[in-house]
PLY file of the C-alpha trace (Angstrom):
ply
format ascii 1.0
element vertex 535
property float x
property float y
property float z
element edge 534
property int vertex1
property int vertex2
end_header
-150.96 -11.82 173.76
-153.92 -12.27 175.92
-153.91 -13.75 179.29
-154.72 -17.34 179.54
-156.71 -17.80 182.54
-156.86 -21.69 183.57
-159.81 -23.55 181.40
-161.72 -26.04 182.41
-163.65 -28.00 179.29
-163.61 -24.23 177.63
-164.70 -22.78 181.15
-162.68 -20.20 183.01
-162.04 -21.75 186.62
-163.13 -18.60 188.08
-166.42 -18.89 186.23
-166.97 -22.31 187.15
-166.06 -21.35 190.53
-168.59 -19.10 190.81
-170.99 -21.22 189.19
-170.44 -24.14 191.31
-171.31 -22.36 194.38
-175.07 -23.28 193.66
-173.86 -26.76 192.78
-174.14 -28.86 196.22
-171.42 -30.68 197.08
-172.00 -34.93 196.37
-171.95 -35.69 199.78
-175.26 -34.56 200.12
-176.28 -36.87 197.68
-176.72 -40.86 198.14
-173.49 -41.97 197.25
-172.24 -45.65 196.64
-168.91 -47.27 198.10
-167.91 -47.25 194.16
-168.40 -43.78 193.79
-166.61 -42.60 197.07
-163.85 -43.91 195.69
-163.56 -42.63 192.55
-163.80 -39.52 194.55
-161.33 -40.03 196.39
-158.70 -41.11 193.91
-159.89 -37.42 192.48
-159.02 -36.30 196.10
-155.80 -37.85 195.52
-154.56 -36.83 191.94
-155.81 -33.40 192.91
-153.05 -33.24 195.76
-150.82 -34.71 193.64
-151.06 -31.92 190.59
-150.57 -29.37 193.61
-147.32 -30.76 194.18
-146.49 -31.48 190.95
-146.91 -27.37 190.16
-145.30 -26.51 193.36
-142.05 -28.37 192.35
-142.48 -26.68 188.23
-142.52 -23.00 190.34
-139.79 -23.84 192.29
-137.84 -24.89 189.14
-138.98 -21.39 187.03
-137.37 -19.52 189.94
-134.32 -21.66 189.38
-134.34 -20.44 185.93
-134.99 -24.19 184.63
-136.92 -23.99 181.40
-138.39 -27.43 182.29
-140.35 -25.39 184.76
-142.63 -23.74 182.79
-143.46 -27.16 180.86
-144.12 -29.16 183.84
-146.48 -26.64 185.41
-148.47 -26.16 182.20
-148.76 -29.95 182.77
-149.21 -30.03 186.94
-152.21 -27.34 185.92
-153.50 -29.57 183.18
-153.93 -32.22 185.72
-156.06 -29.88 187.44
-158.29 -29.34 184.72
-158.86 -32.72 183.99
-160.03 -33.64 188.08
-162.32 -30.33 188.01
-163.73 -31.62 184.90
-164.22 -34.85 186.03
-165.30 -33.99 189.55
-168.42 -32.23 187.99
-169.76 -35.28 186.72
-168.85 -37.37 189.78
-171.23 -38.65 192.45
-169.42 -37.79 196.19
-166.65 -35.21 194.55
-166.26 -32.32 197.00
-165.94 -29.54 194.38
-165.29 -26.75 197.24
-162.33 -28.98 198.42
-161.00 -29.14 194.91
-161.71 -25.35 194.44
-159.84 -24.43 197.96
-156.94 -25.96 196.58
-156.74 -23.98 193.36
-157.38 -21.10 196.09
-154.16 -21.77 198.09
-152.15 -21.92 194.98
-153.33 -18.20 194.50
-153.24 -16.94 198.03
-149.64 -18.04 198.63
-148.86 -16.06 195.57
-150.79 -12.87 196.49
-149.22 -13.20 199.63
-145.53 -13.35 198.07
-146.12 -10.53 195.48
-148.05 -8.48 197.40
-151.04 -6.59 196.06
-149.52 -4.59 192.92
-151.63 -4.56 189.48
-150.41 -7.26 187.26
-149.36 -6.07 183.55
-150.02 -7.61 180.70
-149.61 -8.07 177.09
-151.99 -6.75 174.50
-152.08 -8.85 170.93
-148.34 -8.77 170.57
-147.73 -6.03 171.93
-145.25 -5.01 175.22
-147.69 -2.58 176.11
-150.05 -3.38 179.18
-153.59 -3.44 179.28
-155.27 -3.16 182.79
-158.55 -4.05 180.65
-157.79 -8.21 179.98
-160.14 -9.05 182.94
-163.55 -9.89 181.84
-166.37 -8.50 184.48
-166.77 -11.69 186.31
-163.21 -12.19 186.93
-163.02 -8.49 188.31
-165.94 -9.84 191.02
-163.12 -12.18 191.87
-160.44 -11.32 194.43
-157.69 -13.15 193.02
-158.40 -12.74 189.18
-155.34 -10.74 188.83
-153.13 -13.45 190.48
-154.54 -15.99 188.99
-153.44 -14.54 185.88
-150.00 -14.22 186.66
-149.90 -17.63 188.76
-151.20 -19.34 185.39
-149.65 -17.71 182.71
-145.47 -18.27 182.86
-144.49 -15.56 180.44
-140.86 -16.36 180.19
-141.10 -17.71 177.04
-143.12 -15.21 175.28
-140.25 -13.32 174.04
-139.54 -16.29 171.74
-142.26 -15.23 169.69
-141.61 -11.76 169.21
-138.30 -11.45 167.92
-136.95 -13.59 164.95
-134.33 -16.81 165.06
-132.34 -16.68 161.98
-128.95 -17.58 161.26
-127.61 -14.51 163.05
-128.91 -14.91 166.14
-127.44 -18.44 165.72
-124.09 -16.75 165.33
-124.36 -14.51 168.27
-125.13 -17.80 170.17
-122.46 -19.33 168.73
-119.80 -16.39 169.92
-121.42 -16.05 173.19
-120.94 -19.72 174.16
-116.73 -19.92 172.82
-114.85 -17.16 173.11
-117.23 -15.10 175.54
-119.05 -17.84 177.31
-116.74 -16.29 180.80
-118.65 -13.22 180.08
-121.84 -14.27 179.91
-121.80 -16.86 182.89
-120.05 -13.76 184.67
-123.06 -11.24 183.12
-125.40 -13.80 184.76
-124.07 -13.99 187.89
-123.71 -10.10 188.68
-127.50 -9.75 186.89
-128.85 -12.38 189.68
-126.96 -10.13 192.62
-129.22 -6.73 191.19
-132.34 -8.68 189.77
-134.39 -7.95 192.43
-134.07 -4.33 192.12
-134.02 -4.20 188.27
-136.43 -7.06 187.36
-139.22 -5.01 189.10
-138.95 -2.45 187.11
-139.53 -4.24 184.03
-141.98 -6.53 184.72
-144.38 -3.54 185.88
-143.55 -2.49 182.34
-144.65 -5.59 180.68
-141.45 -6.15 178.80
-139.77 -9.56 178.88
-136.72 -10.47 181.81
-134.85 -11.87 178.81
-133.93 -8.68 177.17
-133.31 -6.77 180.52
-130.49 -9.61 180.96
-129.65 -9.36 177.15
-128.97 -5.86 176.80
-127.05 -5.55 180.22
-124.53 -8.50 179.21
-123.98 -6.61 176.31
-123.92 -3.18 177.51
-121.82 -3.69 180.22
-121.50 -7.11 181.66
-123.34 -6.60 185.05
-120.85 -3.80 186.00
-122.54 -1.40 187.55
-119.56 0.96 187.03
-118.49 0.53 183.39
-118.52 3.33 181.28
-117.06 4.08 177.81
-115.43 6.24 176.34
-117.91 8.10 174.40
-119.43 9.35 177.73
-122.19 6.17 178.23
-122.23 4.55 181.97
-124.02 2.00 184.22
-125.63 -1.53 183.54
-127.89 0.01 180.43
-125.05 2.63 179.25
-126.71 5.48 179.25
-125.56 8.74 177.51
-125.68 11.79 179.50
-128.23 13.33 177.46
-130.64 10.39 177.45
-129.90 9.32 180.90
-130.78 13.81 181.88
-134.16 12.63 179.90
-135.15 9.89 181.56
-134.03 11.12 185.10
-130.69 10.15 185.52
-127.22 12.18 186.33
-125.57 13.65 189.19
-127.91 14.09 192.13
-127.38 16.43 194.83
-124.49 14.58 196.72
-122.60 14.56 193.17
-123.42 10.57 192.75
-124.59 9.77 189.14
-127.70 8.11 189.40
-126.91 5.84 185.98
-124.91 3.86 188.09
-127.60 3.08 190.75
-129.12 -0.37 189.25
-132.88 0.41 190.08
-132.79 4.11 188.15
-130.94 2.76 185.57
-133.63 -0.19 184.94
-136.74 1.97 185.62
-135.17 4.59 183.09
-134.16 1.81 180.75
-137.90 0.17 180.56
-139.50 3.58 179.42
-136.69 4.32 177.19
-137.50 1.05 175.36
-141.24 1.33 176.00
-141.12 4.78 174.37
-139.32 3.17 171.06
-141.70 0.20 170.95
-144.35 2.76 170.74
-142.94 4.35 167.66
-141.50 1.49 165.99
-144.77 -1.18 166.21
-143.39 -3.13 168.84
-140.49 -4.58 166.57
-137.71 -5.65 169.41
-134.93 -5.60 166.66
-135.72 -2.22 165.66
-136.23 -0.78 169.25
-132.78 -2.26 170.17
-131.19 -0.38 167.35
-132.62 2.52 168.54
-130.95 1.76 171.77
-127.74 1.24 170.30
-127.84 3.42 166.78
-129.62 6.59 167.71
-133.20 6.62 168.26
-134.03 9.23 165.58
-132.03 6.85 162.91
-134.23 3.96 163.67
-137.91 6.22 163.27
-136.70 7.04 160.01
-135.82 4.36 158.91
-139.05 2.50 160.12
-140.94 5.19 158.54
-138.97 5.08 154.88
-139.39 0.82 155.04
-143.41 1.44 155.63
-142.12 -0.94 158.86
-140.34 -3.88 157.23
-138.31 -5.84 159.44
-134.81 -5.33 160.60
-133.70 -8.26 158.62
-134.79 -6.27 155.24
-131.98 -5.60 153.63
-132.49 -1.92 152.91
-133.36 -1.24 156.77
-130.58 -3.43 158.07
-127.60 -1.64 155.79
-128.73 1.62 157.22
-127.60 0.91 160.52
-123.86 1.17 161.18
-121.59 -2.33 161.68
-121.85 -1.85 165.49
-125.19 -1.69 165.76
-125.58 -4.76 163.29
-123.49 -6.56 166.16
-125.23 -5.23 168.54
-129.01 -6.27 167.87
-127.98 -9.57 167.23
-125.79 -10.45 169.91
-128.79 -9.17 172.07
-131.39 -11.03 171.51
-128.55 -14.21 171.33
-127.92 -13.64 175.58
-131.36 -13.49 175.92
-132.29 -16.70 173.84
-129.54 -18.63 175.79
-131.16 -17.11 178.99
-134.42 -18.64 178.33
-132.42 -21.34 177.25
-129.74 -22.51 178.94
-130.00 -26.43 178.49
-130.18 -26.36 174.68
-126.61 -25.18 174.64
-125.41 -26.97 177.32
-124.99 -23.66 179.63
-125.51 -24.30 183.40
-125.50 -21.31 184.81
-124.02 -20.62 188.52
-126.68 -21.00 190.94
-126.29 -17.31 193.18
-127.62 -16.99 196.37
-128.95 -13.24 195.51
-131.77 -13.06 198.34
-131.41 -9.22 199.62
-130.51 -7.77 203.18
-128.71 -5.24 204.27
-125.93 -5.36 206.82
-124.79 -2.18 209.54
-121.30 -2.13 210.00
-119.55 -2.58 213.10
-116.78 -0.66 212.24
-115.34 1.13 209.30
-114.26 -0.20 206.02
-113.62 -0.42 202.36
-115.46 -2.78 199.92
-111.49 -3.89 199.60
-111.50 -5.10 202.97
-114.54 -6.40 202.98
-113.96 -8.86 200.01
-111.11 -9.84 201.78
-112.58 -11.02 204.64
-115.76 -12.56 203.33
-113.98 -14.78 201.10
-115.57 -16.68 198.41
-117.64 -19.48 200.08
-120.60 -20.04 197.60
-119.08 -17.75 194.57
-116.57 -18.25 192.01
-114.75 -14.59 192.34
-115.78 -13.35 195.46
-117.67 -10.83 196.83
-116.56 -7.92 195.36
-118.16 -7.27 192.09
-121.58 -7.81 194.47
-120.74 -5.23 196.90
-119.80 -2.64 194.64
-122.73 -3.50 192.20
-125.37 -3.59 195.38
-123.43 -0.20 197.04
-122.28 2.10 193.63
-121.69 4.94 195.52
-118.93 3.76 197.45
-115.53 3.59 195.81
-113.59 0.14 196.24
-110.93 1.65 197.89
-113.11 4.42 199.94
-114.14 4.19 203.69
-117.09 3.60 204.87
-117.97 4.65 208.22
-118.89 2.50 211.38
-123.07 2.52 211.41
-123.26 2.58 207.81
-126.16 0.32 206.41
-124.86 -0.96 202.89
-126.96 -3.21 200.69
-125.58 -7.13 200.28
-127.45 -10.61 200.21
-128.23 -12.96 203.21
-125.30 -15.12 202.56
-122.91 -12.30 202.21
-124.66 -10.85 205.71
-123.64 -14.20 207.48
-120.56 -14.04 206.37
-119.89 -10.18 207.33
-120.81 -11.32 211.07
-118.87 -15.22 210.83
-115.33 -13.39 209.65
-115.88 -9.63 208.99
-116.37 -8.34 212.55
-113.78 -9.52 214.47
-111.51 -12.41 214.73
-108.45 -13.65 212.58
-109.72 -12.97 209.17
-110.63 -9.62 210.03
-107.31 -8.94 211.76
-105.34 -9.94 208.71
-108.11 -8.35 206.39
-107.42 -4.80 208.01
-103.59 -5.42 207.75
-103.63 -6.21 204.03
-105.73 -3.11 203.44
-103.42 -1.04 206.02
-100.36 -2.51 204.15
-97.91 0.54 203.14
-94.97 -0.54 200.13
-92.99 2.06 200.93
-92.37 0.25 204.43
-91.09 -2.56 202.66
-88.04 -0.30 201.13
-84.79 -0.53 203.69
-82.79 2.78 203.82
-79.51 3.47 205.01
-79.07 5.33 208.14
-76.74 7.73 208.43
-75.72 5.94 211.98
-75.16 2.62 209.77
-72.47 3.92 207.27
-69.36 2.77 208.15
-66.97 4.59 205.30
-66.18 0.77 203.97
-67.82 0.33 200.83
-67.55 -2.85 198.58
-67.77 -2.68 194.88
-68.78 -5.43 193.37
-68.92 -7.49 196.69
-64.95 -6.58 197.00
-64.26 -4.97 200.47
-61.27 -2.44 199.82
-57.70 -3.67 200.06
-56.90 -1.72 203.29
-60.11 -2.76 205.15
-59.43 -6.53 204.08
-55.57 -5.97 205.78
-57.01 -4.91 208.33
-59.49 -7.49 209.13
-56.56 -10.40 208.20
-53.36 -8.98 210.59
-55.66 -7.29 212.87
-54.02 -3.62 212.53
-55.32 -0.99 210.99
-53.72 0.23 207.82
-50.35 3.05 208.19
-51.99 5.57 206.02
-55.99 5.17 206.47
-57.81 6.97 204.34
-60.13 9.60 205.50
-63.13 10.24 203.73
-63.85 13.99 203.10
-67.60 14.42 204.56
-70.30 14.72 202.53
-72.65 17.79 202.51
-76.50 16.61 203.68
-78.97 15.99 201.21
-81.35 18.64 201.72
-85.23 17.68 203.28
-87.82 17.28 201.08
-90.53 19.31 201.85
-93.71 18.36 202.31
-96.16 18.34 199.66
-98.71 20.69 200.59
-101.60 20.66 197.37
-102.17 17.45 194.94
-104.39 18.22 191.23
-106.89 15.37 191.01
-105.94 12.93 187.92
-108.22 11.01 185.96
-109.67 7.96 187.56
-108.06 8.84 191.36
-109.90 8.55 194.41
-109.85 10.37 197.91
-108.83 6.92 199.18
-105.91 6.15 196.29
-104.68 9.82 196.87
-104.47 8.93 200.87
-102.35 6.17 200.41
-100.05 7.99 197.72
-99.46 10.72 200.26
-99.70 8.64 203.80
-102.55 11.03 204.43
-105.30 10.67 207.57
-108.85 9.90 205.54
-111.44 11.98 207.80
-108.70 14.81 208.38
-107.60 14.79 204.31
-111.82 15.19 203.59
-112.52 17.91 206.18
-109.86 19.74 205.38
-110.91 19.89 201.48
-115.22 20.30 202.17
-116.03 16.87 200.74
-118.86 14.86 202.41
-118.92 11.10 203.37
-119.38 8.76 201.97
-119.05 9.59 198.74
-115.79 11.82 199.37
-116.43 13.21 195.63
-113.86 14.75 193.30
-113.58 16.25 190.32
-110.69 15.98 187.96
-108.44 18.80 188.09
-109.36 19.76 191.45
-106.50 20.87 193.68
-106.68 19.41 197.12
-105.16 20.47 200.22
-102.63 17.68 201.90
-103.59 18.34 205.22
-102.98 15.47 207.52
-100.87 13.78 205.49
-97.31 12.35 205.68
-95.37 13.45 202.58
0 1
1 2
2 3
3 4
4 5
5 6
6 7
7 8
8 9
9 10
10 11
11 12
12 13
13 14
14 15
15 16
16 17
17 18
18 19
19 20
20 21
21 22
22 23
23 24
24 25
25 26
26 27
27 28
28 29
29 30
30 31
31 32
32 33
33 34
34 35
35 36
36 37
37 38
38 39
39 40
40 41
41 42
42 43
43 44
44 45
45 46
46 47
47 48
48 49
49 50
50 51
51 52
52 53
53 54
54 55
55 56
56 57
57 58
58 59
59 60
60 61
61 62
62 63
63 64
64 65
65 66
66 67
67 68
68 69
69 70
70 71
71 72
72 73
73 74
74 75
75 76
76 77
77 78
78 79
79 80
80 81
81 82
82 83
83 84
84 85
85 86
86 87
87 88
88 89
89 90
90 91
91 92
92 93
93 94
94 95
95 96
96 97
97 98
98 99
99 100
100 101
101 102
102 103
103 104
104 105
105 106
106 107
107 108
108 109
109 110
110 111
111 112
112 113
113 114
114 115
115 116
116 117
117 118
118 119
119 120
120 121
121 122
122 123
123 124
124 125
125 126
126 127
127 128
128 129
129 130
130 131
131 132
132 133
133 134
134 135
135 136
136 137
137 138
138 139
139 140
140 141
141 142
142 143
143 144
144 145
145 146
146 147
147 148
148 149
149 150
150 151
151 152
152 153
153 154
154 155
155 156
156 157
157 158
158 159
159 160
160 161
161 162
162 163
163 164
164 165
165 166
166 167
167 168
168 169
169 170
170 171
171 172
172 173
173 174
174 175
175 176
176 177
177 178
178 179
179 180
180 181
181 182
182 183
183 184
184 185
185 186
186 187
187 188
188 189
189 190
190 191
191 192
192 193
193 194
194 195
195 196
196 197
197 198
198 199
199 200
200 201
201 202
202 203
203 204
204 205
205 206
206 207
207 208
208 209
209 210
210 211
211 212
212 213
213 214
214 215
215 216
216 217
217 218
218 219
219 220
220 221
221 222
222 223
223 224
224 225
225 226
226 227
227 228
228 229
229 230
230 231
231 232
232 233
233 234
234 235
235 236
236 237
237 238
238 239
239 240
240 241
241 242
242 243
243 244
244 245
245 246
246 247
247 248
248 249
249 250
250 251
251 252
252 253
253 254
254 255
255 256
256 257
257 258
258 259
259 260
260 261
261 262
262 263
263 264
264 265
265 266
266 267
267 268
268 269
269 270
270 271
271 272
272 273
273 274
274 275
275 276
276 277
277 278
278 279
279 280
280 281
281 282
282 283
283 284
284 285
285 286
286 287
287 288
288 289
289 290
290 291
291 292
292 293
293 294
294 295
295 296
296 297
297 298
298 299
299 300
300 301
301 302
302 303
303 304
304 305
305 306
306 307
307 308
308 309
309 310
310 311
311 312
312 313
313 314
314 315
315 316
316 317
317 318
318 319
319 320
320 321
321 322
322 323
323 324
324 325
325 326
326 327
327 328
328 329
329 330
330 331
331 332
332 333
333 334
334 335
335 336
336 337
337 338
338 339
339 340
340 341
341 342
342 343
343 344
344 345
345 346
346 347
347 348
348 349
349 350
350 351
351 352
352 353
353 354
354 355
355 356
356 357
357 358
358 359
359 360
360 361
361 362
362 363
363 364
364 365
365 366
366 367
367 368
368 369
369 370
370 371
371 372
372 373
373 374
374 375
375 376
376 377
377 378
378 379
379 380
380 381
381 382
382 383
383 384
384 385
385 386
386 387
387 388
388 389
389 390
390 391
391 392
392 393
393 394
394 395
395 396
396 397
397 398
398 399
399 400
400 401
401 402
402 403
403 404
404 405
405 406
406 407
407 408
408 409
409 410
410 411
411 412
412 413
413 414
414 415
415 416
416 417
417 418
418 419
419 420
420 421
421 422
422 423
423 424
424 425
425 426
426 427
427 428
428 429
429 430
430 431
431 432
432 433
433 434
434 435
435 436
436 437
437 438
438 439
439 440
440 441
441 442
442 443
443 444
444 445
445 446
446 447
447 448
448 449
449 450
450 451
451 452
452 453
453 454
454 455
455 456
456 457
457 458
458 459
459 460
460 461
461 462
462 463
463 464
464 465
465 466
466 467
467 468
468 469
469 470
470 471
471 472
472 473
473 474
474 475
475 476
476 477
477 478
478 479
479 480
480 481
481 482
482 483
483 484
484 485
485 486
486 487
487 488
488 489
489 490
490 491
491 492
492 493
493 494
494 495
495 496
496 497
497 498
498 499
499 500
500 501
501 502
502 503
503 504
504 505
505 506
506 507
507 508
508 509
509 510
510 511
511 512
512 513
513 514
514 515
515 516
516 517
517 518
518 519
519 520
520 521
521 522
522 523
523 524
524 525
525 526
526 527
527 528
528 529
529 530
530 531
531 532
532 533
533 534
């Protein structure tokens, strides 16, 4: 789709812009009282258009679909006052023009100075070449581009609404509506590292948040059975491809939310090259094996997915799976159609140094859930994957989080009540809860049932003790337990969970074994040494 660059009466604004610069301003000309004010009312309408877009952008960001409308309306204003500023006696065309400029330097100055991608004809592929010469003269060509042209909605035309999309819609807002708010809310906490990535792909936001909702919900630690893990669910063999696996500290990269979307975007780029640009058919390559899905493209002479002879080659899951899809990402686009209000996520980035150490467990604790429905902790762990939940994380660390969760960390994290009781919950030990008998406290009277023993009652009533006590022959001592000196590494356990099984000291338990903070890695099966531990 080519880039619509803001027209004025079939102009390009840059053009005119250009243009105009020979074109003296009307205040140079002999100007009645009449026609001052019709330039000023332009003055005026002009200003408010500005504001009128200002208030659509802040609305896009807010994922409001109204946005887009009312800016392609705000910059229709626009048009209409440059148009009729040309033909008006005493309109300042260069004060006109430097507002159109501040729309686009505020944006260059919030993106930065990055190339802006683009779609070619309908394809996800982008060409550097949409620019016409003139425009390339232009310093802010390339913003204006992407300030003008809201491309939220283009993925509405490239995939197909039929009645089983409508059914994926209809499943994801009953029985799985909790998962998608909750995909939506952990997508927002890693957008701006994964969004990025895709945009500087040219593909559309939509299906990044569509195929992670699916995939895995927004947990950045799922993984399946069959071996696939992260937000996108990578296998190990495609995620080795692309980049991803263990790197050298033993963390797998498909769990790190920025690798996983950068791999993701060339993974699907790479299928939309071979399969046309059909979405449907590049998603069940994702899903159905990539090498199914080219030959089955190839054998239809590129029908659609919906074809009946390509769609019953694909196996039932990855039927569900294309579907349901593009359904999360229609309802993402669209949220007010179906009644869907999102939660609004305060997902602005910053990092926070600890004062002291801690575990992610502790740290949801403390925080609390001021501005979130479920707390913190799906956003800490999602923002920081290689930490366990239950690991420690030592004093000076930087960890990723959001400003809100920052403010928080210093308001109740630091010091001070909540983080008193916060470090006592985490410290808390069940086995201290369970009261043993001393030896000391054995007195030789035992009741059964609640009934002390005939002679000890006697005794207790007429204040003697019985003729003929009864002496108890001792019993011989239990003998110790000995300490456990090795533990095998189970499925699933962490150096932290193996600590508190064994009452073991965390920094003397990891030197003694070789393993690093803070990723204290294991391996399953590994024998460990107990060292500084209880028993």
């Amino acid at each position: 789709m080519p880039v619509p660059v803001l027209l004025v009466r079939g102009l390009p604004v840059l053009a005119l812009a250009s243009l105009l610069l020979a074109v003296p301003d009307a205040h140079a000309q002999r100007v009645s009282n009449r026609d001052r004010a019709k330039a000023e009312a332009l003055q005026q309408r002009m200003g408010v258009a500005e504001k009128r877009y200002t208030d659509a952008l802040l609305r896009v960001s807010n994922a409001d679909p109204k946005g887009a409308a009312e800016a392609d309306a705000a910059l229709e204003d626009m048009e209409d006052v440059l148009s009729e500023c040309v033909g008006q006696k005493g309109c300042q065309m260069s004060t006109l023009l430097a507002t159109y400029k501040r729309l686009l330097k505020r944006d260059a100055d919030a993106e930065g100075d990055d190339s802006v991608a683009d779609e070619a004809g309908d394809s996800l592929q982008a060409d550097p070449d949409h620019i016409g010469p003139l425009a390339a003269d232009v310093p802010e060509a390339a913003r204006a581009a992407a300030l003008l042209n809201d491309k939220r909605h283009a993925f509405d035309s490239m995939v197909e609404y039929n009645p089983a999309i409508q059914a994926g819609i209809r499943r994801w807002l009953t029985d799985m509506r909790p998962a998608l708010l909750t995909s939506y809310e952990n997508y927002q906490n890693v957008r701006a590292v994964m969004w990025p990535e895709w945009e500087k792909r040219g593909l559309p936001e939509a299906l990044l948040f569509g195929i992670m909702a699916k995939e895995s919900n927004g947990r950045v630690h799922a993984s399946s059975r069959a071996g696939a893990a992260g937000l996108m669910q990578f296998m190990p063999a495609t995620g080795r491809r692309f980049g991803l696996g263990p790197d050298g500290t033993g963390f797998d990269t498909r769990f790190d939310a920025r690798s996983a979307a950068e791999a993701s975007a060339t993974y699907l780029n790479e299928r939309m090259r071979q399969l046309n640009d059909n979405i449907e058919l590049s998603l069940a390559g994702y899903n159905g094996g990539e090498g199914r899905a080219l030959r089955v493209f190839r054998q239809s002479a590129g029908q659609s997915f919906w074809v009946d002879s390509v769609y019953s080659e694909f196996p039932a899951e990855t039927k569900d799976y294309v579907p349901m899809v593009i359904a999360a990402a229609w309802i993402f686009l669209h949220p007010q159609q179906y009644g869907v209000e999102f939660p609004k996520v305060n997902a602005q980035p910053a990092t926070v140094r600890l004062a002291k150490s801690t575990t992610i467990y502790e740290l949801t604790i403390c925080l609390g859930s001021q501005g979130t429905r479920d707390g913190y902790m799906r956003a800490l762990r999602n923002l920081n994957p290689r930490y366990e939940a239950d690991g420690w994380i030592p004093a000076g660390t930087l960890i990723n989080a959001t400003t809100r969760i920052a403010g928080l960390y210093t308001r109740n994290c630091v010091s001070g009540p909540r983080a008193d009781l916060a470090r006592t919950l985490i410290t808390a030990d069940l086995n201290a809860a369970i009261v043993r008998p001393s030896a000391a406290s054995f007195t030789g009277s035992v009741a059964v049932g609640g009934v002390v023993p005939v002679a000890a009652a006697e005794a207790s009533v007429v204040g003697t003790a019985p003729t003929a006590p009864v002496v108890a022959a001792p019993r011989p001592a239990a003998p110790r337990a000995q300490p456990v000196r090795s533990h095998k590494v189970g499925r699933g356990e962490t150096l932290g969970r193996i600590a508190a099984k064994f009452s073991c000291d965390v920094p003397t338990l990891a030197r003694a074994n070789g393993l690093k903070a803070p990723a204290y890695s294991l391996r399953q099966g590994q024998t460990l040494k107990l060292q500084g531990c209880g028993n």
